[in-house]
Jmol script that loads the backbone (N, CA, C; Angstrom):
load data "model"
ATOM      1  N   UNK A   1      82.207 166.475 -10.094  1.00  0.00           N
ATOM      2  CA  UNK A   1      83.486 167.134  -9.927  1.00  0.00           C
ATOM      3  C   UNK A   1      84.535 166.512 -10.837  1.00  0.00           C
ATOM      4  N   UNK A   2      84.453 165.154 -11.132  1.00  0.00           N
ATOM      5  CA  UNK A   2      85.083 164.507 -12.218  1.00  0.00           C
ATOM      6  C   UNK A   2      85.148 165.628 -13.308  1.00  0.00           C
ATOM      7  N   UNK A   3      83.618 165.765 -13.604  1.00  0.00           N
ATOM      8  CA  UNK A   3      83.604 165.896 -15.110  1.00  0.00           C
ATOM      9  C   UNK A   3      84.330 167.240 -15.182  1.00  0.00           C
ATOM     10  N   UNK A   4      84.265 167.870 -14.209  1.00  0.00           N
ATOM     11  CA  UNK A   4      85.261 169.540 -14.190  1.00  0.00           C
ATOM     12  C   UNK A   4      86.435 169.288 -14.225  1.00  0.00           C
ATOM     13  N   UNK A   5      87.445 168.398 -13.307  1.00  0.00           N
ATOM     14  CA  UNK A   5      88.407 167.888 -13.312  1.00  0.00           C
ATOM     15  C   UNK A   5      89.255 167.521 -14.805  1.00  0.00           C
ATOM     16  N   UNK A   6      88.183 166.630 -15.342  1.00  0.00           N
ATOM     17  CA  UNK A   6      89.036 166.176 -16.724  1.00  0.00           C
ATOM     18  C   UNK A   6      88.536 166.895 -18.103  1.00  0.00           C
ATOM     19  N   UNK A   7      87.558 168.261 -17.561  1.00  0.00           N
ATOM     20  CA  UNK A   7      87.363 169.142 -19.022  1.00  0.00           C
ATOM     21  C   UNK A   7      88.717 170.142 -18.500  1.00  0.00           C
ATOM     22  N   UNK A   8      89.388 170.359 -17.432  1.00  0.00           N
ATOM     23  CA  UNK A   8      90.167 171.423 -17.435  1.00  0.00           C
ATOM     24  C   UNK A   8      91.687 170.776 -17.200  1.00  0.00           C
ATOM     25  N   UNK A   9      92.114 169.494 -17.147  1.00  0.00           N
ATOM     26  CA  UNK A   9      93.171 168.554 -17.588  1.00  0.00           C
ATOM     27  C   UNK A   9      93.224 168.687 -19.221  1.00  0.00           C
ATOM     28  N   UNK A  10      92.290 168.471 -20.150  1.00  0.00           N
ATOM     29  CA  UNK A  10      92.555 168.342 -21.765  1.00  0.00           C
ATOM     30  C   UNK A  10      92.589 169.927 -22.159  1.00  0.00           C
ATOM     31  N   UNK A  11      91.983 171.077 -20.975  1.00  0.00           N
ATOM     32  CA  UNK A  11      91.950 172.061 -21.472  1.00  0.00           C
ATOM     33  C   UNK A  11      93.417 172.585 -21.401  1.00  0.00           C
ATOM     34  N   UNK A  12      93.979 171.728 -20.370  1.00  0.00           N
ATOM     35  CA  UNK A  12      95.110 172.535 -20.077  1.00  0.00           C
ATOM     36  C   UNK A  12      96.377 172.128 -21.048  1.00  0.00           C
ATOM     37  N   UNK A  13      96.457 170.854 -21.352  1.00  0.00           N
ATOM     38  CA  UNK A  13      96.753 170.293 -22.350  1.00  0.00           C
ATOM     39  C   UNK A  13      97.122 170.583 -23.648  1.00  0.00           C
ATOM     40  N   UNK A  14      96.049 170.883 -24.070  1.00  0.00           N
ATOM     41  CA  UNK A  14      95.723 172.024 -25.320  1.00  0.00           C
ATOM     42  C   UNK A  14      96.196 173.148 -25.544  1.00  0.00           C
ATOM     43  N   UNK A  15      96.028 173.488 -24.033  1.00  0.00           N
ATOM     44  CA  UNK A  15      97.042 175.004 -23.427  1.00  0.00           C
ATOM     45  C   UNK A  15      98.336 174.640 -24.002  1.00  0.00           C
ATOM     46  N   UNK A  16      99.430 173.709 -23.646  1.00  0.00           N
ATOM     47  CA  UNK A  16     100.393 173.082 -23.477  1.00  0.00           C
ATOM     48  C   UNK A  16     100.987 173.231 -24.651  1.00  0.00           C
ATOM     49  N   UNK A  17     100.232 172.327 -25.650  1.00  0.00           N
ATOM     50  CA  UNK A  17     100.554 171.809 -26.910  1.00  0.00           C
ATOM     51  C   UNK A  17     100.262 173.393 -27.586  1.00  0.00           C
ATOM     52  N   UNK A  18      99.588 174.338 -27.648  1.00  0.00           N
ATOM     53  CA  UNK A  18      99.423 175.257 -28.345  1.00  0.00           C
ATOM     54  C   UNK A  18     100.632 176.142 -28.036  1.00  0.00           C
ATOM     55  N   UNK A  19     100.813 176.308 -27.133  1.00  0.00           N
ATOM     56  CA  UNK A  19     102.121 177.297 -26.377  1.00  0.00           C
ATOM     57  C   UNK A  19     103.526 176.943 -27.448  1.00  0.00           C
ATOM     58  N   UNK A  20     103.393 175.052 -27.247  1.00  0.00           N
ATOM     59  CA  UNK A  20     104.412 174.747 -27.594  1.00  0.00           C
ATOM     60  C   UNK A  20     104.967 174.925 -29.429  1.00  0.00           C
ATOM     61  N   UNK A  21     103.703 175.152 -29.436  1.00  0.00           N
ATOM     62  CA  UNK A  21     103.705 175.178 -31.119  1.00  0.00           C
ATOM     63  C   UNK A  21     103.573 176.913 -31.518  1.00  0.00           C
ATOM     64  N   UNK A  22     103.468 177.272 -30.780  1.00  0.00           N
ATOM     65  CA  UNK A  22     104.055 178.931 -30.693  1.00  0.00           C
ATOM     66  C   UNK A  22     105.205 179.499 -30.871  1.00  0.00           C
ATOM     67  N   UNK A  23     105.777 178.704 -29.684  1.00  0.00           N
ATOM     68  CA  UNK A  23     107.460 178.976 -28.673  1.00  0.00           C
ATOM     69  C   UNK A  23     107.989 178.412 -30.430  1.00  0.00           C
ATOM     70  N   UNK A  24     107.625 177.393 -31.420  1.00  0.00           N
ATOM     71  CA  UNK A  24     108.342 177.365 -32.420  1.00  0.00           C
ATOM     72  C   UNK A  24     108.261 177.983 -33.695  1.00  0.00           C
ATOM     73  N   UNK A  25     106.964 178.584 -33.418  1.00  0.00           N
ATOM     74  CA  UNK A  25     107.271 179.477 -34.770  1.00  0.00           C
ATOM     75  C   UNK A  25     107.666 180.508 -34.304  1.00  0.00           C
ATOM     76  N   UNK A  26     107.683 181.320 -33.345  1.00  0.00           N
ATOM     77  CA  UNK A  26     108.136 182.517 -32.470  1.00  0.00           C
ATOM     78  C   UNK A  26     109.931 182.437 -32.649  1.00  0.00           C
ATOM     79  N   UNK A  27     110.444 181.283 -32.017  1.00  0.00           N
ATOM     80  CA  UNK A  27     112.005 181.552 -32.041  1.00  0.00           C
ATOM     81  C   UNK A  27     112.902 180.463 -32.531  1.00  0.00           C
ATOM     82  N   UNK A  28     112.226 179.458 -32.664  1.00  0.00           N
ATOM     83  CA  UNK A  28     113.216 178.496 -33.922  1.00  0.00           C
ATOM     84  C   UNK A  28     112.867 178.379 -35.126  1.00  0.00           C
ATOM     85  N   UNK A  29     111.671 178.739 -35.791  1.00  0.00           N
ATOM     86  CA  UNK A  29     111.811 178.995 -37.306  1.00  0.00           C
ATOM     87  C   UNK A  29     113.065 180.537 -37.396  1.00  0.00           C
ATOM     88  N   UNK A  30     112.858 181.488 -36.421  1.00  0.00           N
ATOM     89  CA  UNK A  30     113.700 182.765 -37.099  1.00  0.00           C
ATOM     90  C   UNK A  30     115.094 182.115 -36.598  1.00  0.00           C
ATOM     91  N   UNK A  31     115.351 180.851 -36.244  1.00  0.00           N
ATOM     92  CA  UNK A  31     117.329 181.308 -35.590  1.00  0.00           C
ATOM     93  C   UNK A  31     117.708 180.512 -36.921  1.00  0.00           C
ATOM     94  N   UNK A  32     116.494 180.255 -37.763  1.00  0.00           N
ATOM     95  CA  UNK A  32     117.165 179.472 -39.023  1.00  0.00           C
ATOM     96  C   UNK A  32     117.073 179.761 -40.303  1.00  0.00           C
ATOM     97  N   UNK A  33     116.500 181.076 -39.864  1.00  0.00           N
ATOM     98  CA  UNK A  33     115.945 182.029 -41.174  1.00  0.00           C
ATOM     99  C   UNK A  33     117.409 182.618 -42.220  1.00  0.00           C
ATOM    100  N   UNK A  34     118.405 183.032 -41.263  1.00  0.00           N
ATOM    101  CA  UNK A  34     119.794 183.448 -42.227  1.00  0.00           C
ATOM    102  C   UNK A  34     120.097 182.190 -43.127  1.00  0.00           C
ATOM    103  N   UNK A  35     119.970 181.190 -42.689  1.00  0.00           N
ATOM    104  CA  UNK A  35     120.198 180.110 -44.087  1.00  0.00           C
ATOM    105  C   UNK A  35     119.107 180.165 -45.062  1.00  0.00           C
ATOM    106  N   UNK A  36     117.920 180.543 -45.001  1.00  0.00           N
ATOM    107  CA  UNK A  36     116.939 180.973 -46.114  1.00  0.00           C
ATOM    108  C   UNK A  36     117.930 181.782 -47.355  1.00  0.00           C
ATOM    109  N   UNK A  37     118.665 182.468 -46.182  1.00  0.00           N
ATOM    110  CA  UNK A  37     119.527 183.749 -47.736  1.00  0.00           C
ATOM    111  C   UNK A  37     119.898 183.447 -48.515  1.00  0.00           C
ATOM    112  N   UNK A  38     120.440 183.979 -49.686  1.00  0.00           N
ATOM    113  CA  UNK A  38     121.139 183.719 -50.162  1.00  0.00           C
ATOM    114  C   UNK A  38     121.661 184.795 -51.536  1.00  0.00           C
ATOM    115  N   UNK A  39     122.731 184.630 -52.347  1.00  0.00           N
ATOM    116  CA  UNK A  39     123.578 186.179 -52.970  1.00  0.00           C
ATOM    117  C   UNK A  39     122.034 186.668 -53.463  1.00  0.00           C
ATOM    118  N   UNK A  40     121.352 186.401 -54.250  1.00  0.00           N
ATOM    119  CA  UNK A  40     120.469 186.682 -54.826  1.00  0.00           C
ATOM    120  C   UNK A  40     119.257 187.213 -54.069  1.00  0.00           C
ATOM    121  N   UNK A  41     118.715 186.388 -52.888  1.00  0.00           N
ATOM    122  CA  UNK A  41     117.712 186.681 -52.179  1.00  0.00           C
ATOM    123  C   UNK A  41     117.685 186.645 -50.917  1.00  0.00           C
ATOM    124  N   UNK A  42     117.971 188.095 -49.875  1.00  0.00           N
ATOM    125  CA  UNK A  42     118.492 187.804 -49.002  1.00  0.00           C
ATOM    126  C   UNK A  42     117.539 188.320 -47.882  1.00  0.00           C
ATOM    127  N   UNK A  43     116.270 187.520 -48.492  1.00  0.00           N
ATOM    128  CA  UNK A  43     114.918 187.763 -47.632  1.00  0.00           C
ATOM    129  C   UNK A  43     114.551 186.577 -46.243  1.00  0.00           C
ATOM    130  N   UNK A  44     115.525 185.902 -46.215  1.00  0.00           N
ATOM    131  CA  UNK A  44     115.118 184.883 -45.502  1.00  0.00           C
ATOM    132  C   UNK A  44     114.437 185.262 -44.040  1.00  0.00           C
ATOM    133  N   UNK A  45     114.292 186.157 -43.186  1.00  0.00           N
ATOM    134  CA  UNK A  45     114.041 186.604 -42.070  1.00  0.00           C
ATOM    135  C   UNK A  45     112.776 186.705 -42.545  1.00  0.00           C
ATOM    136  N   UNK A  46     112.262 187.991 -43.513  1.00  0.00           N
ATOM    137  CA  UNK A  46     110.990 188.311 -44.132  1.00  0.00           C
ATOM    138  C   UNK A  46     110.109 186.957 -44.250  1.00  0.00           C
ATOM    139  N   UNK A  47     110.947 186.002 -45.204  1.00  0.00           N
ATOM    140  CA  UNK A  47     110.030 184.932 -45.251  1.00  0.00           C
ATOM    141  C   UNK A  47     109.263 184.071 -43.917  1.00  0.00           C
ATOM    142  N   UNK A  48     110.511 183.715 -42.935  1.00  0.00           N
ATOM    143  CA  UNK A  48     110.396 183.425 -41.642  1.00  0.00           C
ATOM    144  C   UNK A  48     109.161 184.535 -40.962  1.00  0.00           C
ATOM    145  N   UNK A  49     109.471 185.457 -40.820  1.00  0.00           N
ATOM    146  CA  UNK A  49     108.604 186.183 -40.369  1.00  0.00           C
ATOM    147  C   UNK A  49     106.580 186.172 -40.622  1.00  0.00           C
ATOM    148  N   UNK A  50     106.820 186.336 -42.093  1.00  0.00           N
ATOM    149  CA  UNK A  50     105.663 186.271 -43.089  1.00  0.00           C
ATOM    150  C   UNK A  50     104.971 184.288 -42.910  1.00  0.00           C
ATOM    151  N   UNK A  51     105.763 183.533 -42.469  1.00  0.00           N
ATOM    152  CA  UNK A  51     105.400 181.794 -42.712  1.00  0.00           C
ATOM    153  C   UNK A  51     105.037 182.237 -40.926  1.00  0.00           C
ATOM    154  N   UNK A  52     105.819 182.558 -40.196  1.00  0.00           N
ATOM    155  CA  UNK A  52     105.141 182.752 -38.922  1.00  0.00           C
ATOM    156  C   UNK A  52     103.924 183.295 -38.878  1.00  0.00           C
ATOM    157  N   UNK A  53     104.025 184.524 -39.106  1.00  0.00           N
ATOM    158  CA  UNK A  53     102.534 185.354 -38.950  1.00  0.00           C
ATOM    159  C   UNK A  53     101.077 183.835 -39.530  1.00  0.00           C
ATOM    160  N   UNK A  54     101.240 183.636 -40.483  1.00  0.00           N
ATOM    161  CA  UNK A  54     100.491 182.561 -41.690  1.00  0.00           C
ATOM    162  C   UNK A  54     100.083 181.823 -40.508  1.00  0.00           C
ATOM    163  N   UNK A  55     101.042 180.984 -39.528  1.00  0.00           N
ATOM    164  CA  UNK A  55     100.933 179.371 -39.130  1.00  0.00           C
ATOM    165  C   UNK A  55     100.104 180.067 -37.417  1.00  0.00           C
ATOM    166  N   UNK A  56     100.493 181.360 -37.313  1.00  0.00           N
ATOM    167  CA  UNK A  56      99.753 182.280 -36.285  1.00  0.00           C
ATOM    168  C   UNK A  56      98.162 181.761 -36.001  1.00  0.00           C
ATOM    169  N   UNK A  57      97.887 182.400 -37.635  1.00  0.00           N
ATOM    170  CA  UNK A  57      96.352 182.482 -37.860  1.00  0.00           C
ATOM    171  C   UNK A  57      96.051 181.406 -37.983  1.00  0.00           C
ATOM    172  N   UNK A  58      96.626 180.131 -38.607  1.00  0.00           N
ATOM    173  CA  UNK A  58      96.550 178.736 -38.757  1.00  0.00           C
ATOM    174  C   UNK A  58      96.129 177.937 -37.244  1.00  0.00           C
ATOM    175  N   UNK A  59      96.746 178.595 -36.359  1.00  0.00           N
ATOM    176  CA  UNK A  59      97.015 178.098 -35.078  1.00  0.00           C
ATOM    177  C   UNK A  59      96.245 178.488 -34.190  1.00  0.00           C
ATOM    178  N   UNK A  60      96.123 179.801 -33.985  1.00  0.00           N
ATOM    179  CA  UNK A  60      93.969 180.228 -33.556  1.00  0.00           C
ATOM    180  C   UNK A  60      93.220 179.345 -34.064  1.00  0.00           C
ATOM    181  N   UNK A  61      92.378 179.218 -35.275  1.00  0.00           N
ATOM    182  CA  UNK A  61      91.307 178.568 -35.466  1.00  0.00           C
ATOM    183  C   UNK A  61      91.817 177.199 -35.349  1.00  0.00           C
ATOM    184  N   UNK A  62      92.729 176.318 -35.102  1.00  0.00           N
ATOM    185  CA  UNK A  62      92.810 175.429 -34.440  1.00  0.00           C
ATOM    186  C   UNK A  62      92.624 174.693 -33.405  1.00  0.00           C
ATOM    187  N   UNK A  63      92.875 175.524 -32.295  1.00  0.00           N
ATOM    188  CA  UNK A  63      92.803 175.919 -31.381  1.00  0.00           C
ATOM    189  C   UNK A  63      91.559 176.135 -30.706  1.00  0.00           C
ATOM    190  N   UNK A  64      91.149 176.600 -31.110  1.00  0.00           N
ATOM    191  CA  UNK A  64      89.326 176.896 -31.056  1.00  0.00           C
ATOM    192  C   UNK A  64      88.451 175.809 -31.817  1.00  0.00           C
ATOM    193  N   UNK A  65      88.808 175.011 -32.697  1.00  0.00           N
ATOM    194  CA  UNK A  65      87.849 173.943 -32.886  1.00  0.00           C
ATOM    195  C   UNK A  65      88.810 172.278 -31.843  1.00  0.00           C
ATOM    196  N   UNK A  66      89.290 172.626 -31.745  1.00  0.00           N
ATOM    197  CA  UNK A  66      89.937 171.862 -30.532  1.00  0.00           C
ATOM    198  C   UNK A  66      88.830 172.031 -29.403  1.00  0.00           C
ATOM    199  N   UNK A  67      88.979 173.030 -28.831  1.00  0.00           N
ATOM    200  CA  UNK A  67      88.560 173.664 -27.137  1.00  0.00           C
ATOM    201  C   UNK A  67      87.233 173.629 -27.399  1.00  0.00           C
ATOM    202  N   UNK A  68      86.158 173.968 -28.555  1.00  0.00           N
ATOM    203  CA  UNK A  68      85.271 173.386 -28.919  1.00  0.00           C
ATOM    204  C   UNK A  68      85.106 172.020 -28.687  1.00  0.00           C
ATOM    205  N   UNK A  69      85.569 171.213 -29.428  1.00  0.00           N
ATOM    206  CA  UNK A  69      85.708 169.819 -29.403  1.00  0.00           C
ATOM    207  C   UNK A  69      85.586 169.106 -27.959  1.00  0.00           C
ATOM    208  N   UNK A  70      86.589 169.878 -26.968  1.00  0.00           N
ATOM    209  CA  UNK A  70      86.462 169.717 -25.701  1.00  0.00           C
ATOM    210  C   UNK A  70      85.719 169.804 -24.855  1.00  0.00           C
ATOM    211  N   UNK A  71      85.172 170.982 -25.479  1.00  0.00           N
ATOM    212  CA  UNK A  71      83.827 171.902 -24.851  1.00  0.00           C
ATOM    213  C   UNK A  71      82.449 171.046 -24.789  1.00  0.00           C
ATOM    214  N   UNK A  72      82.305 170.353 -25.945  1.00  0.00           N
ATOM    215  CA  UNK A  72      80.883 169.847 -26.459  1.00  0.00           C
ATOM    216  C   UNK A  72      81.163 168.195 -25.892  1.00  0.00           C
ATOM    217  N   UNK A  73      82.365 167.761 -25.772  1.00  0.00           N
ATOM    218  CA  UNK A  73      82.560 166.710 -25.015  1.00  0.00           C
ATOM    219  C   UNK A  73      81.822 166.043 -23.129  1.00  0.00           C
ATOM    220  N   UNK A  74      82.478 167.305 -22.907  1.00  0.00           N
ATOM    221  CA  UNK A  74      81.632 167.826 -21.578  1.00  0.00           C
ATOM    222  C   UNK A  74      80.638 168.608 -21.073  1.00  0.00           C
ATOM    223  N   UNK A  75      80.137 168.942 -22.262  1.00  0.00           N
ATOM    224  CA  UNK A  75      78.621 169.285 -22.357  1.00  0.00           C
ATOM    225  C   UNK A  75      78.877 170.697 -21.074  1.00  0.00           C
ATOM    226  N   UNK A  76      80.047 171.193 -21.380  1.00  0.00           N
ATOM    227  CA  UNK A  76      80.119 172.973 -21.075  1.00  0.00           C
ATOM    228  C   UNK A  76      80.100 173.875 -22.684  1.00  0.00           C
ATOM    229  N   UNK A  77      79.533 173.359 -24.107  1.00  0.00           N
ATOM    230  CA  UNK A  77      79.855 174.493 -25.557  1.00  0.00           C
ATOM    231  C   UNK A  77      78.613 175.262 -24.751  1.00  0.00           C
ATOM    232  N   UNK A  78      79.067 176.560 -25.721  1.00  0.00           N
ATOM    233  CA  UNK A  78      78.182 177.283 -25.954  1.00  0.00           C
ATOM    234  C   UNK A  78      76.842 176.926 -26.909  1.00  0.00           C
TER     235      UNK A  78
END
end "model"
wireframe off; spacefill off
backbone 0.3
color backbone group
């Protein structure tokens, strides 16, 4: 019961830390995107937007060799 206990403590964890690294590309990279602008290029949202989507996909397969990692620890991988 241990070993269930502390594969779903690091799982949750992981949970935690992934959320948290969401919640920042989701709404504090864009509240800082209008200073990206500028007279010339006044794409800064786009960019914000486009570096989000990027750190998205970055952040799945992370995520998954993590929970892997976790997985094969406690001898629950596939």
């Amino acid at each position: 019961m241990s070993n269930a206990s502390d594969h779903w403590g690091k799982t949750k964890s992981l949970l935690f830390k992934t959320l948290a690294i969401w919640a920042f590309f989701s709404f504090v990279v864009h509240w800082f995107g209008g200073a990206l602008n500028s007279g010339s290029f006044p794409g800064g949202y786009f960019m914000a937007g486009m570096g989000a989507q990027i750190a998205f996909a970055v952040l799945i397969f992370w995520f998954v060799a993590k929970q892997g990692q976790i997985d094969d620890e406690h001898g629950v991988s596939e």
